[in-house]
TIBAZA-83681 format. One record per residue: residue number from 1; x, y, z of N, C-alpha, C in turn. Coordinates in steps of 0.05 Angstrom, whole numbers. Example, Ala and Ser with C-alpha at 12.3 -4.5 7.8 and 13.67 -1.06 7.14 Angstrom:
<atoms>
+-----+--------+--------+--------+--------+--------+--------+--------+--------+--------+
!   k !    nxx !    nyy !    nzz !   caxx !   cayy !   cazz !    cxx !    cyy !    czz !
+-----+--------+--------+--------+--------+--------+--------+--------+--------+--------+
!   1 !    264 !   -114 !    156 !    246 !    -90 !    156 !    264 !    -66 !    156 !
!   2 !    257 !    -45 !    142 !    273 !    -21 !    143 !    258 !      1 !    157 !
+-----+--------+--------+--------+--------+--------+--------+--------+--------+--------+
</atoms>
This chain:
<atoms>
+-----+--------+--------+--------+--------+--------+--------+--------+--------+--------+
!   k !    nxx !    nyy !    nzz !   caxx !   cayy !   cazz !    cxx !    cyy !    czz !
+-----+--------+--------+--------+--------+--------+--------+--------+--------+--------+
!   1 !   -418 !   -220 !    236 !   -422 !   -193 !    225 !   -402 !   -188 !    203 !
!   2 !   -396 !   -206 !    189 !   -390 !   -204 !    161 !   -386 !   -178 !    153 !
!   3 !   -407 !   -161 !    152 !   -416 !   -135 !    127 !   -394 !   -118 !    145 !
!   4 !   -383 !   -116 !    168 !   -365 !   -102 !    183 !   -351 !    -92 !    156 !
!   5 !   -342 !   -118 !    146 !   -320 !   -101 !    122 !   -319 !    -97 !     97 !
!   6 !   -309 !    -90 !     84 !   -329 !    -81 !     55 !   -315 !   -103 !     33 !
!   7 !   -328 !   -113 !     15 !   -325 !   -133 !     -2 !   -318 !   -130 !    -20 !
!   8 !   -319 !   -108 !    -35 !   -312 !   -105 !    -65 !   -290 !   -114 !    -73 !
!   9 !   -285 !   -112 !   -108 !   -257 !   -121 !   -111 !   -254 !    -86 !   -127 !
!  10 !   -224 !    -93 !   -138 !   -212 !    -70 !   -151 !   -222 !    -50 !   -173 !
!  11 !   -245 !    -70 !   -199 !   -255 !    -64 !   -211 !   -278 !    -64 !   -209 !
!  12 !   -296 !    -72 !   -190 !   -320 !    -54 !   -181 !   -316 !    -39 !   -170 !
!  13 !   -297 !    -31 !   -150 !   -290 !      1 !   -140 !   -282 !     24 !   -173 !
!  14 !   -262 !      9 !   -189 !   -267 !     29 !   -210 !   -285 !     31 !   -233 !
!  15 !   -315 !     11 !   -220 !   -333 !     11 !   -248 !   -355 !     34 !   -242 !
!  16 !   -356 !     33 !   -219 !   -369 !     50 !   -196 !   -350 !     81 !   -197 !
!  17 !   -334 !     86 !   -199 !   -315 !    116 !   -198 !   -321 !    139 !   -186 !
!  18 !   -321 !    117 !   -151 !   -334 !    136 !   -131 !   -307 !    166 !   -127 !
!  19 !   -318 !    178 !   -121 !   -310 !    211 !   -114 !   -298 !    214 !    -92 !
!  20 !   -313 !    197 !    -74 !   -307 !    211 !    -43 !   -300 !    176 !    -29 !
!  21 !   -284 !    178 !     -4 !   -274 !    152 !      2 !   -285 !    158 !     29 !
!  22 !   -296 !    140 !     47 !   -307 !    135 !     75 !   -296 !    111 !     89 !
!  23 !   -282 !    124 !    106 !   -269 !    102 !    130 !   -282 !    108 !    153 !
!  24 !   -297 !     81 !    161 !   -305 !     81 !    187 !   -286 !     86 !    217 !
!  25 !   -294 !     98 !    232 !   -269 !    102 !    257 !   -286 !     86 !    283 !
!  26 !   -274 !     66 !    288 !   -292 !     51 !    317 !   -278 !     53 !    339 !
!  27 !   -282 !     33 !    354 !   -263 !     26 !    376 !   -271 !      0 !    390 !
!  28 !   -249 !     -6 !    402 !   -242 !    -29 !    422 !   -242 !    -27 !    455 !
!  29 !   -262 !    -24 !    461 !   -277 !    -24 !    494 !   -300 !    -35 !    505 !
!  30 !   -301 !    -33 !    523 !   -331 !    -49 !    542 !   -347 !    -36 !    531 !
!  31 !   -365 !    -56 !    528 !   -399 !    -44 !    535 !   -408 !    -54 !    545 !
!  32 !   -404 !    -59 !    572 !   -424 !    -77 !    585 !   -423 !   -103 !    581 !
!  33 !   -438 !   -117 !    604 !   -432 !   -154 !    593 !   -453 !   -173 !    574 !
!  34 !   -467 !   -147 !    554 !   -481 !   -153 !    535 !   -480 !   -139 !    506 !
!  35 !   -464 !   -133 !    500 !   -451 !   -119 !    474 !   -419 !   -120 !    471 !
!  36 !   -414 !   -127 !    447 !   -390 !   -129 !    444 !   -362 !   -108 !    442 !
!  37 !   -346 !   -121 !    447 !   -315 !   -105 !    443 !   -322 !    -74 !    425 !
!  38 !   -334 !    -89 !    395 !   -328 !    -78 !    377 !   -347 !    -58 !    372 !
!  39 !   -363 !    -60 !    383 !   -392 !    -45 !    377 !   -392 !    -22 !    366 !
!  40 !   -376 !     -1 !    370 !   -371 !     28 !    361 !   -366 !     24 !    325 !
!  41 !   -343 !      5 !    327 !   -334 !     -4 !    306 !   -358 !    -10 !    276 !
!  42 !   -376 !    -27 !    283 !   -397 !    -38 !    287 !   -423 !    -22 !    272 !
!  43 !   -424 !     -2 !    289 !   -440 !     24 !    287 !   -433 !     35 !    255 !
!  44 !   -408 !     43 !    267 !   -391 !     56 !    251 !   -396 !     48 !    218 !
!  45 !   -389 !     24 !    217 !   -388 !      9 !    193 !   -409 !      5 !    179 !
!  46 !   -435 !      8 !    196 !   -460 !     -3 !    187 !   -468 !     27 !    173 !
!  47 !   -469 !     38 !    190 !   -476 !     73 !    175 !   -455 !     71 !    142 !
!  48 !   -432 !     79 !    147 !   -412 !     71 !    126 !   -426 !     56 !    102 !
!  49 !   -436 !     31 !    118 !   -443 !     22 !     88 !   -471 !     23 !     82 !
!  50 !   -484 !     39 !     93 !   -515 !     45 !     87 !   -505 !     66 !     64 !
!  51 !   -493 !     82 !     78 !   -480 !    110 !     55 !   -459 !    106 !     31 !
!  52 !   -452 !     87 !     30 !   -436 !     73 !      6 !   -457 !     66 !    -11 !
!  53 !   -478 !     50 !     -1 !   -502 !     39 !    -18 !   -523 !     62 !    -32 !
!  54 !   -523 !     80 !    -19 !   -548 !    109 !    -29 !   -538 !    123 !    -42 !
!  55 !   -503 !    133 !    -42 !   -491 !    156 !    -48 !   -460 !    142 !    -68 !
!  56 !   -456 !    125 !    -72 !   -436 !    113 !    -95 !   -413 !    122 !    -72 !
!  57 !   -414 !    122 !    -48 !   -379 !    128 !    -37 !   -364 !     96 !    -47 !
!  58 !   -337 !    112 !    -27 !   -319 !     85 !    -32 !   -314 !     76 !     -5 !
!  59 !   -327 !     45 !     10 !   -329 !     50 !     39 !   -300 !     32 !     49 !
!  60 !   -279 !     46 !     53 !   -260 !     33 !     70 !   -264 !     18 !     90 !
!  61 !   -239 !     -4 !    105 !   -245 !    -16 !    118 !   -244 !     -1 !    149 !
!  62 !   -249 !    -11 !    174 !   -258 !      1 !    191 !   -229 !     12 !    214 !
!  63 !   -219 !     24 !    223 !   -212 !     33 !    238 !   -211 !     23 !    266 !
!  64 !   -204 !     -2 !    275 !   -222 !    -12 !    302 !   -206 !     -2 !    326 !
!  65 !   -183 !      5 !    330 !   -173 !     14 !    351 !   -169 !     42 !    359 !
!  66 !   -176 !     61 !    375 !   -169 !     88 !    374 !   -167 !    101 !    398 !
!  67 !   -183 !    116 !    403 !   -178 !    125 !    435 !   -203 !    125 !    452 !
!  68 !   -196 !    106 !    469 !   -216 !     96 !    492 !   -198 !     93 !    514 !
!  69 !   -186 !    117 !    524 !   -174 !    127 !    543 !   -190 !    119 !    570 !
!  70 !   -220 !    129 !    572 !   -234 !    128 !    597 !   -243 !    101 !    602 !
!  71 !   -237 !     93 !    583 !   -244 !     54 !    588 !   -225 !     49 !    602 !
!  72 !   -200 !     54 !    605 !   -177 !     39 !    613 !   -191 !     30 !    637 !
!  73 !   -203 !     26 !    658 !   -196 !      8 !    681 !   -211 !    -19 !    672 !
!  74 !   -224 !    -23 !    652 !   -222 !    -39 !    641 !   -205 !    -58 !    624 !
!  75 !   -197 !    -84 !    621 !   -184 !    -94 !    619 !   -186 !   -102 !    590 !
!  76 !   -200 !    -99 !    583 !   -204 !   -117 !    556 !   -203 !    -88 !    526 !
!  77 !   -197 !    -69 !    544 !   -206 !    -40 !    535 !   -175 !    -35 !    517 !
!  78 !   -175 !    -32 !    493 !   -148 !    -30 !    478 !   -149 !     -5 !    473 !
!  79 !   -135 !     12 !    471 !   -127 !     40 !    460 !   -102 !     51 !    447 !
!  80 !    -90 !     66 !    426 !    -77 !     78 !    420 !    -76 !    108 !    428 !
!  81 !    -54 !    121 !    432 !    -51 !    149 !    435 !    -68 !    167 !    408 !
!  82 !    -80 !    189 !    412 !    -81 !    203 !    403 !    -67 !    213 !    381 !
!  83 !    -48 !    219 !    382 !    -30 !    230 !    358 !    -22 !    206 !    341 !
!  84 !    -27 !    184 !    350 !    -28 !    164 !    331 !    -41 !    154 !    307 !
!  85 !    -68 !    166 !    330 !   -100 !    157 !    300 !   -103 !    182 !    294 !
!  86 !    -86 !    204 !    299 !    -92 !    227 !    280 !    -72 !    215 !    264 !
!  87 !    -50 !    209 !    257 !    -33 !    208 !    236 !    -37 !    183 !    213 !
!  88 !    -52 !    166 !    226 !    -58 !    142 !    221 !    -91 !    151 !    190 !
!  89 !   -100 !    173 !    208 !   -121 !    181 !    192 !   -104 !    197 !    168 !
!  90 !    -97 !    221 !    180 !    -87 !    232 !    157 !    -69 !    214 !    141 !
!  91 !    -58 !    197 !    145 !    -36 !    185 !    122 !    -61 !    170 !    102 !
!  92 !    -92 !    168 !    104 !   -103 !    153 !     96 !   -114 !    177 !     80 !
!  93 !   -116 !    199 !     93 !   -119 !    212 !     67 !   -104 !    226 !     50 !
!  94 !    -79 !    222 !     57 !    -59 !    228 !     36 !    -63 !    214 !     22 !
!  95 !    -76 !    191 !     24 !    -65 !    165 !     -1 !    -88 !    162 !    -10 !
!  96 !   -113 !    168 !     -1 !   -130 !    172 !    -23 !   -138 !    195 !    -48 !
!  97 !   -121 !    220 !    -31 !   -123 !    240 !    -55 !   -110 !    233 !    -61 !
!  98 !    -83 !    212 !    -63 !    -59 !    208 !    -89 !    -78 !    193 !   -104 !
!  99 !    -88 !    187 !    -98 !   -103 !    166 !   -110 !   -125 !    174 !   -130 !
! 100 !   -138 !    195 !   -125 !   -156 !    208 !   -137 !   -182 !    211 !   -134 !
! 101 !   -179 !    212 !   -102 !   -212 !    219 !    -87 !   -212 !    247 !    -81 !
! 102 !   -230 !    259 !    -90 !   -243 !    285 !    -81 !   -240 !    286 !    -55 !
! 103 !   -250 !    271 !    -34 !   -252 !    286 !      1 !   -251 !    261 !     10 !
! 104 !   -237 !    251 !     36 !   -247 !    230 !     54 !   -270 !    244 !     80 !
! 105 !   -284 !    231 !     83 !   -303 !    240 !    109 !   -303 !    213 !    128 !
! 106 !   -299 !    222 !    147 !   -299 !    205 !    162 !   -315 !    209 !    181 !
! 107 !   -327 !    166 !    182 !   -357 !    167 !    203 !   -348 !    154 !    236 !
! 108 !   -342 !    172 !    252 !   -338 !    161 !    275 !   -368 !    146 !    292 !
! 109 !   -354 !    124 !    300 !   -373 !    117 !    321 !   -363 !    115 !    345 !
! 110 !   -344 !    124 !    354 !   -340 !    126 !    382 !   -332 !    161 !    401 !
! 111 !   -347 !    173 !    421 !   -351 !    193 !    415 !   -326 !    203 !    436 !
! 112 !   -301 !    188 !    442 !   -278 !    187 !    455 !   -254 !    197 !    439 !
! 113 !   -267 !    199 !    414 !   -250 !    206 !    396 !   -242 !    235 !    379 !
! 114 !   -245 !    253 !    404 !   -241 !    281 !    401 !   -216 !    295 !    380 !
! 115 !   -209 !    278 !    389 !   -178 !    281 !    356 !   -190 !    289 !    334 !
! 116 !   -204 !    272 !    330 !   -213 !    271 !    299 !   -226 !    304 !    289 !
! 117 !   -234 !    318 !    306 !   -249 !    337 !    300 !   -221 !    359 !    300 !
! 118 !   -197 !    361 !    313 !   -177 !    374 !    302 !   -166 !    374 !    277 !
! 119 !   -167 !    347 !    271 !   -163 !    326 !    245 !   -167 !    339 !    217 !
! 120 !   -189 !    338 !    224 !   -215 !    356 !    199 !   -200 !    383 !    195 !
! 121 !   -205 !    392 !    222 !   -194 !    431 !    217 !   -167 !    431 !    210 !
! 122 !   -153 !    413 !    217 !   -120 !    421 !    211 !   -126 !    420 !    178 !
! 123 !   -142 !    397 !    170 !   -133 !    382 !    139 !   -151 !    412 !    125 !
! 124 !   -180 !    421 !    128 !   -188 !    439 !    111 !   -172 !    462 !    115 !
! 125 !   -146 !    472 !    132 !   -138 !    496 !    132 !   -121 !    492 !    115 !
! 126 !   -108 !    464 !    104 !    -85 !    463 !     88 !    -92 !    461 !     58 !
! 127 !   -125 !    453 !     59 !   -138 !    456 !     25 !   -141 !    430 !     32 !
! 128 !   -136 !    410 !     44 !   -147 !    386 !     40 !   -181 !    372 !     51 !
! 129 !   -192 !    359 !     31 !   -217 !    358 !     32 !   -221 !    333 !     58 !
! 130 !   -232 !    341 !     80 !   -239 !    319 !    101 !   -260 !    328 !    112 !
! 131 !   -281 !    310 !    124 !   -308 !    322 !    145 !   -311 !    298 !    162 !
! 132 !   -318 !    304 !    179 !   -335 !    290 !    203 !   -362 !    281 !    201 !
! 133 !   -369 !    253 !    217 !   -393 !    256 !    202 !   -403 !    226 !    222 !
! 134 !   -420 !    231 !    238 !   -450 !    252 !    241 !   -440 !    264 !    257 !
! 135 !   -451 !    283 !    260 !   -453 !    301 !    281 !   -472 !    293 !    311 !
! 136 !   -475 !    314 !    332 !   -484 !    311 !    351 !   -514 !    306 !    349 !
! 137 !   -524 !    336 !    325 !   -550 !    339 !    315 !   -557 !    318 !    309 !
! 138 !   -542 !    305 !    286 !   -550 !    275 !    282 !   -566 !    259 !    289 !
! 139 !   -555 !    243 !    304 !   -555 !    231 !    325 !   -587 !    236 !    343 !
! 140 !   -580 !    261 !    348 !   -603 !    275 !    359 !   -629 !    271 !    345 !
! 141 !   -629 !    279 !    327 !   -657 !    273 !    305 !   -658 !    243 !    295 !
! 142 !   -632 !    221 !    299 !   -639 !    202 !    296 !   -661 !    188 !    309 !
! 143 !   -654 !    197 !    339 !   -670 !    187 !    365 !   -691 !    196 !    363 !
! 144 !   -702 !    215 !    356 !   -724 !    223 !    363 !   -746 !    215 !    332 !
! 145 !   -739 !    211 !    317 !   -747 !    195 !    288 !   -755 !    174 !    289 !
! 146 !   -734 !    157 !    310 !   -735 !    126 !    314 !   -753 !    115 !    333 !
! 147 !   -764 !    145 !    344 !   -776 !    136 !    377 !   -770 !    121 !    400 !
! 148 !   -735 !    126 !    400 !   -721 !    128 !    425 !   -731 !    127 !    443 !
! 149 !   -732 !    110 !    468 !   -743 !    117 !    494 !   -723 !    136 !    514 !
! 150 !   -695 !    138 !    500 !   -677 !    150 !    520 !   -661 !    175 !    502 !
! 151 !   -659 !    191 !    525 !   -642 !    212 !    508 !   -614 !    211 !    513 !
! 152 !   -604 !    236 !    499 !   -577 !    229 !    496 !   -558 !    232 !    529 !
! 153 !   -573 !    247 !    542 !   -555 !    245 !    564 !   -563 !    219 !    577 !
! 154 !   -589 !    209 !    578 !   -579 !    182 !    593 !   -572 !    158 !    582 !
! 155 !   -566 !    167 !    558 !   -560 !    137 !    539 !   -533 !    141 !    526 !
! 156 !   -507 !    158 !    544 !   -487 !    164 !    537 !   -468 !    129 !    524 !
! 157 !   -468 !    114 !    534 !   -459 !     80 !    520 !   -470 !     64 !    531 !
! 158 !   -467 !     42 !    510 !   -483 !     21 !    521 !   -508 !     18 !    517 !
! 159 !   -527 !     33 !    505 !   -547 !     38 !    525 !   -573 !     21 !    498 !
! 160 !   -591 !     41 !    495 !   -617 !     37 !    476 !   -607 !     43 !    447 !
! 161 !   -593 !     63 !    442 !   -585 !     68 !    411 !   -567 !     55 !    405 !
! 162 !   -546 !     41 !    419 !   -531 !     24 !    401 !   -535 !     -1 !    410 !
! 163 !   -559 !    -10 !    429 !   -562 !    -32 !    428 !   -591 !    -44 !    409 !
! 164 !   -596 !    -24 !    390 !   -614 !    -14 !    370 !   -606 !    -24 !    341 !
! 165 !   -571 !    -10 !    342 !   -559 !    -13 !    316 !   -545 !    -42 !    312 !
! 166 !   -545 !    -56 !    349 !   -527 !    -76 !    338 !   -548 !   -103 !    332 !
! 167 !   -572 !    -98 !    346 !   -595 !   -114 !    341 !   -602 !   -116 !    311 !
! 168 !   -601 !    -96 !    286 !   -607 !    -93 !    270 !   -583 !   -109 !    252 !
! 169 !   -557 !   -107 !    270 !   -527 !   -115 !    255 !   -537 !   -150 !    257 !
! 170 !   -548 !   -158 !    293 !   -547 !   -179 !    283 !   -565 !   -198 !    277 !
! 171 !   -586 !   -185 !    266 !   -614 !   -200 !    260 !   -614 !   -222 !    271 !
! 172 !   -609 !   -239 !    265 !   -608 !   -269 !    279 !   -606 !   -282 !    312 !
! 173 !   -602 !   -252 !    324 !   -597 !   -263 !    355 !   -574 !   -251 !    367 !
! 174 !   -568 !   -254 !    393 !   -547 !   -247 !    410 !   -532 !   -273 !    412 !
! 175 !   -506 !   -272 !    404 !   -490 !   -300 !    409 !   -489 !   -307 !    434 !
! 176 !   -476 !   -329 !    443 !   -482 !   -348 !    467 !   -502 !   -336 !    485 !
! 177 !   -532 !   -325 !    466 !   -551 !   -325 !    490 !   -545 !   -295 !    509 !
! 178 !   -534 !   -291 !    510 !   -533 !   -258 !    515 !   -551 !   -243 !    500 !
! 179 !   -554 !   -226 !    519 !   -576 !   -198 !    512 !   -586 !   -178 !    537 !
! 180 !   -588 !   -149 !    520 !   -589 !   -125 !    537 !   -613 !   -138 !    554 !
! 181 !   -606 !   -129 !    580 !   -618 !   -133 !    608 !   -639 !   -107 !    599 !
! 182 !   -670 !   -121 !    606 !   -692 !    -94 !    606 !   -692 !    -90 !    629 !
! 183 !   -701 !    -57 !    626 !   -704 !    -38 !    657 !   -668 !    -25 !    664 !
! 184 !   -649 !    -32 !    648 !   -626 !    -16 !    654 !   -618 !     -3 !    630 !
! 185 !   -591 !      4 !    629 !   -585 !     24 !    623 !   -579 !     13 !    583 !
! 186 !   -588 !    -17 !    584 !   -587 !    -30 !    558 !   -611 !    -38 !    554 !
! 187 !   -637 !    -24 !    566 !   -670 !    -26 !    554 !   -670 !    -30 !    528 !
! 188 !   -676 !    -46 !    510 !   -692 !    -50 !    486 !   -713 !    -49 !    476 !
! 189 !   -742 !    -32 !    493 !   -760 !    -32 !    478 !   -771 !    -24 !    467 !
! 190 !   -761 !      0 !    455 !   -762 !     13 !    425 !   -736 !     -1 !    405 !
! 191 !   -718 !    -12 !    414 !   -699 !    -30 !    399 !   -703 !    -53 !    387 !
! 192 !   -727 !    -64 !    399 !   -726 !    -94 !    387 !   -742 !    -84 !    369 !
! 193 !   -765 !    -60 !    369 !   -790 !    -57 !    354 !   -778 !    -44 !    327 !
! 194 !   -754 !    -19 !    334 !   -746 !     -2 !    317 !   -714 !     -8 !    308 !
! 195 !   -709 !    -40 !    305 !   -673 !    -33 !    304 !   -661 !    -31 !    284 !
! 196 !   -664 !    -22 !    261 !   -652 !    -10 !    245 !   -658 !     22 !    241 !
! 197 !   -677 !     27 !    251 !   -683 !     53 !    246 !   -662 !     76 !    245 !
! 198 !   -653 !     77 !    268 !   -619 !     93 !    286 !   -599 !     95 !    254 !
! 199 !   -597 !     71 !    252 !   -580 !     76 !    239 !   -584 !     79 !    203 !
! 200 !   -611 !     75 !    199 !   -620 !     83 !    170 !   -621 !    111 !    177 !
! 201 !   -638 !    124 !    193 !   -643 !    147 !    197 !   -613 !    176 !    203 !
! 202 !   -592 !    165 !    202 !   -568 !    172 !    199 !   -558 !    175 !    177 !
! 203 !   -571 !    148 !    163 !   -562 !    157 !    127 !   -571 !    178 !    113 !
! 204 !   -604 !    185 !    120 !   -621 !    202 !    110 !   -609 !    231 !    124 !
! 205 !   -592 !    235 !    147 !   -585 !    260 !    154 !   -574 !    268 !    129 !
! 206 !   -549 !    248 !    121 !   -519 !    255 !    113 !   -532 !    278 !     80 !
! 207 !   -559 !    276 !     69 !   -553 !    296 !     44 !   -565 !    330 !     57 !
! 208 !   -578 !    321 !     83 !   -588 !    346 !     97 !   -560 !    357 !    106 !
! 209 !   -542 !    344 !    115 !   -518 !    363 !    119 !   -501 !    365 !    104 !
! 210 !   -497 !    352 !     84 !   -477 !    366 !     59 !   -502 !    380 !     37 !
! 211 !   -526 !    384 !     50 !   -540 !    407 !     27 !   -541 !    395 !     -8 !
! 212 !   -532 !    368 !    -10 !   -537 !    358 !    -30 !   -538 !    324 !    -33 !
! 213 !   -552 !    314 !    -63 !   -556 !    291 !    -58 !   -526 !    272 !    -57 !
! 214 !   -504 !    291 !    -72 !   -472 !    279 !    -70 !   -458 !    298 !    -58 !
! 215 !   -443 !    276 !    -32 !   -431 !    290 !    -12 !   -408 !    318 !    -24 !
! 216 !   -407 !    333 !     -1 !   -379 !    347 !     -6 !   -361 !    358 !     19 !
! 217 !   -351 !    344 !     11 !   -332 !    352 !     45 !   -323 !    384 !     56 !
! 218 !   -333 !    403 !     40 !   -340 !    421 !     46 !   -366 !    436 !     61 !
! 219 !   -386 !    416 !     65 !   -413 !    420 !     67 !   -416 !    402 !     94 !
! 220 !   -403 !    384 !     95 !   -415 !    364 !    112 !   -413 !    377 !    142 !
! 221 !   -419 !    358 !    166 !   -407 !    379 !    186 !   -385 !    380 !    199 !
! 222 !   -366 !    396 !    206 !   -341 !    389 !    219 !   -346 !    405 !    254 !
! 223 !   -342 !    383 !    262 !   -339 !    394 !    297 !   -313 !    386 !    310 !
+-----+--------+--------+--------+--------+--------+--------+--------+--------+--------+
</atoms>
């Protein structure tokens, strides 16, 4: 999964003289014993760079550790404190407005990551441009676009929608022969039929919620 991280060099980021900078926010926890560590991550990144490609952003690299507190009795489940990947965020966007980006928005894929939505409100009360991004709605209209078999309450992880996005991530197959078990809570069969959909159909939210075809981190949604 290569495309995880973004490729460009220095002078196609300034031939391009994107406006707005996007860092993916993932995480490092279980999903089950048929999706990977990184999957949130994953998600995260793939949206990121659907929306780099339609809208000229600047797509930073991904964020993979954050807070996956309720994973802990899992073992393999890494986390940082809270006040960590808030500061970790904001120092990233200090240094992209030095830099001379209009707004960072940031695309979470892991939904453990409640910080982030303080994040946003602290930075727009101080004048600084930040948004969240997707939202709940999102998400919501993704599923139902894509012809989801599951909704959001029973497909809280793991489940049909991100085993949707990562089918799409890895066209080629499930490594060592692994793959979502059908009939549980990792069904694929609107996934194998529809797996990119989830996550194209996330791109197409992002000008319905900033109300225009170029983002503004004033517009987008903050929760």
């Amino acid at each position: 999964m290569s495309h995880v991280l973004p490729r460009q060099t220095a002078p196609e980021v300034d031939a391009g003289n994107p406006a707005h900078a996007v860092p993916p926010v993932g995480s490092f926890e279980q999903h089950g014993p048929y999706l990977p560590l990184i999957t949130d991550t994953v998600v995260a990144s793939l949206i990121t760079g659907e929306l780099a490609e339609a809208y000229g952003l600047f797509a930073l690299p991904p964020v993979p550790v954050s807070c996956s507190h309720e994973h802990h009795a899992w073992r393999a489940t890494v986390s940082v404190p809270s006040a960590v990947l808030a500061a970790y965020v904001s120092g990233i966007c200090d240094s992209v407005a030095g830099s001379g980006f209009r707004s960072l928005i940031l695309v979470n894929g892991h939904g453990g990551n409640y910080v982030l939505a303080n994040v946003v409100q602290e930075a727009s009360a101080t004048g600084r441009r930040m948004a969240l991004f997707p939202a709940r709605e999102d998400w919501r209209k993704a599923r139902l676009d894509a012809g989801l078999e599951t909704s959001d309450h029973e497909d809280m992880h793991a489940g049909e929608l991100e085993t949707s996005i990562l089918l799409h991530a890895a066209r080629a197959g499930w490594p060592s022969g692994r793959g979502p078990p059908l009939g549980s809570a990792g069904r694929h069969g609107a996934a194998t039929r529809q797996a990119r959909r989830p996550c194209h159909l996330a791109r197409r939210a992002w000008p319905q919620a900033c109300s225009t075809s170029l983002p503004r981190a004033d517009r987008c949604p903050v929760y």
